[in-house]
C-alpha positions as CSV (number, residue, x, y, z in Angstrom):
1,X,9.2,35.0,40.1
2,X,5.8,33.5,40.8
3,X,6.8,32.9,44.7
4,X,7.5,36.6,44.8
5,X,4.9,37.7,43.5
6,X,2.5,35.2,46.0
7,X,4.5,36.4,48.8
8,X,4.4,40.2,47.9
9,X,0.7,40.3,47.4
10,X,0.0,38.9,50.8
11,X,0.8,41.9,52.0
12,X,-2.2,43.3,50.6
13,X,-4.6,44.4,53.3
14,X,-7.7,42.4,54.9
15,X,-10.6,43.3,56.8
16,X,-9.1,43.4,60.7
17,X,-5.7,42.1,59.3
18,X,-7.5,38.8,59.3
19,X,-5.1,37.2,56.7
20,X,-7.6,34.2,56.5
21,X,-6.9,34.2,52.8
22,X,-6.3,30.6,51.0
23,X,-4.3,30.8,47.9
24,X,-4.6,28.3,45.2
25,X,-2.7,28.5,42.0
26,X,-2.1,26.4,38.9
27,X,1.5,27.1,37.6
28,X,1.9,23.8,36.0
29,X,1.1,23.9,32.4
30,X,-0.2,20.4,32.6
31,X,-2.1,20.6,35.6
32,X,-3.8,23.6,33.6
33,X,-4.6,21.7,30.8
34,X,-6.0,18.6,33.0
35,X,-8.6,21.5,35.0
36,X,-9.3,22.8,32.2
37,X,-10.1,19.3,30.3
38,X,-11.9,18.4,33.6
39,X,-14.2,21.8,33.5
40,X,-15.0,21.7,30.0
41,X,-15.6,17.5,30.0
42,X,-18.1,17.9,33.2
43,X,-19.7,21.0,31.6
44,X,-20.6,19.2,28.5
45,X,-21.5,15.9,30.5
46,X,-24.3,18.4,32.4
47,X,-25.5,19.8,29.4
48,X,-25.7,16.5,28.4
49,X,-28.1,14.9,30.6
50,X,-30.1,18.1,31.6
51,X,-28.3,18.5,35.4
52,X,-27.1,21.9,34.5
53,X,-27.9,24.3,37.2
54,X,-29.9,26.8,36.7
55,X,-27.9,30.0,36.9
56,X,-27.7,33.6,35.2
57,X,-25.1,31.8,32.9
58,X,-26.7,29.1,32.1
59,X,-26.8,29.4,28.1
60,X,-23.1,29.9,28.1
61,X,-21.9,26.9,30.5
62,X,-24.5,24.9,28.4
63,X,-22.8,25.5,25.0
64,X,-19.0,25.8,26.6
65,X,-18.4,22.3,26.6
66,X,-20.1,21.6,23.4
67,X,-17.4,24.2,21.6
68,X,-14.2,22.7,23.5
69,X,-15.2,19.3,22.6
70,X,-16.0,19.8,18.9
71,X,-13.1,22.8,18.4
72,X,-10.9,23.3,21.4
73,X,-12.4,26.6,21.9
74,X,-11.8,27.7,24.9
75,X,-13.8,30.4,26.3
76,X,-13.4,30.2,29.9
77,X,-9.4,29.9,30.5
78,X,-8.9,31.9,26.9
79,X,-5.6,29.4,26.7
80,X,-4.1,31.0,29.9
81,X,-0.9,29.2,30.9
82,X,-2.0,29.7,34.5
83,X,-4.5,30.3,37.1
84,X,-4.7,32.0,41.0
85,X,-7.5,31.4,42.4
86,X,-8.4,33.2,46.2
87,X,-10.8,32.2,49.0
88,X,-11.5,33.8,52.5
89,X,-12.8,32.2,55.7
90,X,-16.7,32.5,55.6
91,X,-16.5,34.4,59.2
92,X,-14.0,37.0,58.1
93,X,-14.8,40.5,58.7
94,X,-14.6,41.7,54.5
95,X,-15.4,38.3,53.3
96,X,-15.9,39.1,49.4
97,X,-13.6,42.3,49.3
98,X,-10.3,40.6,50.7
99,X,-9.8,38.5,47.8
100,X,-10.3,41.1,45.6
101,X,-8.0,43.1,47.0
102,X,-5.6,40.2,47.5
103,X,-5.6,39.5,43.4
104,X,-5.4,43.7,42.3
105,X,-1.9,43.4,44.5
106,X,-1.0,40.7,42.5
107,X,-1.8,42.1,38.9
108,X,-0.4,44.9,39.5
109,X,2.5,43.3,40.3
110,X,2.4,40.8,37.5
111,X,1.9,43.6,35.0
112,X,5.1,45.2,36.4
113,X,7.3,42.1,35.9
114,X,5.4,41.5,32.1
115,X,3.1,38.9,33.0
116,X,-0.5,39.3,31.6
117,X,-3.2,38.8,33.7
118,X,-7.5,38.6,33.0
119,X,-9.8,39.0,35.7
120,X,-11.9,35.4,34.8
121,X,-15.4,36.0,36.0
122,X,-16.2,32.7,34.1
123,X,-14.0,30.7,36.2
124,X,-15.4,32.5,38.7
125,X,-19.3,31.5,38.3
126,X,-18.7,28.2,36.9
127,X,-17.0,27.3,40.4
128,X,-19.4,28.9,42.5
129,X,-22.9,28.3,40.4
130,X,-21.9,25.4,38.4
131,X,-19.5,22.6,40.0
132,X,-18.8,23.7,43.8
133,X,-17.6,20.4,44.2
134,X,-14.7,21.3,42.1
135,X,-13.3,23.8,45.2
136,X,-12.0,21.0,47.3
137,X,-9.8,19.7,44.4
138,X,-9.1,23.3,44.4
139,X,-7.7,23.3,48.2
140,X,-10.6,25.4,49.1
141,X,-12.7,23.4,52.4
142,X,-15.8,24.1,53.5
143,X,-14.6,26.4,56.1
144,X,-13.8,29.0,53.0
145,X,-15.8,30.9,50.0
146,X,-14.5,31.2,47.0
147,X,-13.4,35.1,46.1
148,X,-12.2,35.3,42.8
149,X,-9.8,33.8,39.9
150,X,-7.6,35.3,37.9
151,X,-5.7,34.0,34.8
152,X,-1.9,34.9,33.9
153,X,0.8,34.2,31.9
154,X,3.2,36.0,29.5
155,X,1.0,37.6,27.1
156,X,1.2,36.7,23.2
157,X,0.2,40.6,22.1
158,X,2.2,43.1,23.4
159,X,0.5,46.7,23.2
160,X,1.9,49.6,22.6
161,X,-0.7,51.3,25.2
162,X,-3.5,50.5,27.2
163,X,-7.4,51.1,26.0
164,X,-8.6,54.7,25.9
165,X,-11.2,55.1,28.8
166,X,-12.7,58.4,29.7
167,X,-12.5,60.4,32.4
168,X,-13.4,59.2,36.1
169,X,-16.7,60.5,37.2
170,X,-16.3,62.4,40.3
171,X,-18.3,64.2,42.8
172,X,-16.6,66.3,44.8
173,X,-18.7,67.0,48.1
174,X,-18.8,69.8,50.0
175,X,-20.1,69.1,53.7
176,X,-21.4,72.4,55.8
């Protein structure tokens, strides 16, 4: 089920049908556990010895490995089963949208088939502001920027419906 939905989602459009997307996902429940032991371990071993980058996140990433270490507490992966991570070619024409667009394909689709997704903007700066030179590992080269991650698995709450939001706000424009 995972290969279909990888496949069907790379249908999702890209700036000039580029289709320079790189697709990277942990579906090994091991593997998951040894990047997120890896993450959490380096985190802590920065915090440690004052090398943490300075970033808007900083206080979090500084305390993150810290809380694994002394409770398992995970608050970057939130115990996800699984990760997809998305990079585009740094010379694409949509650069930062194309993953983006890439990963709300495959949510939707996940969400269709019962699998549980989380948009994981932690994941997402820790890579990016905190240990780049966990992309390669990652099967993203130089030649590629990171987009986005996105966490999934079968979900261990099932709701009976989604959150209440309110209405869109919308504009409608009349050109003369």
């Amino acid at each position: 089920m995972l290969q279909e939905l990888l496949d069907s989602a790379a249908y999702a459009p890209t700036g000039s049908n580029a289709q320079n997307l790189l697709v990277s996902v942990v579906d090994d429940i091991a593997a998951m556990d040894a990047l997120r032991e890896a993450v959490y371990l380096r985190l802590d071993e920065l915090a440690e010895t004052g090398a943490m980058p300075d970033c808007q996140r900083r206080a979090f990433f500084l305390s993150a490995g810290k809380l694994w270490k002394a409770g398992g507490w995970d608050g970057i992966f939130r115990s996800a089963p699984h990760c997809v991570i998305v990079a585009n070619a740094k010379n694409a024409t949509c650069v930062e949208q194309d993953p983006l667009i890439y990963l709300s394909y495959f949510e939707l689709m996940a969400q269709a088939r019962g699998i549980g997704t989380l948009w994981c903007g932690l994941l997402y700066w820790c890579l990016r502001d905190v240990l780049p030179d966990f992309l390669p590992r990652l099967g993203i080269p130089d030649t590629h920027q990171l987009g986005y991650a996105m966490l999934f698995g079968y979900p261990s709450i099932n709701y009976r419906r989604t959150v209440e939001t309110r209405s869109a706000l919308v504009r409608h424009i009349g050109w003369n």
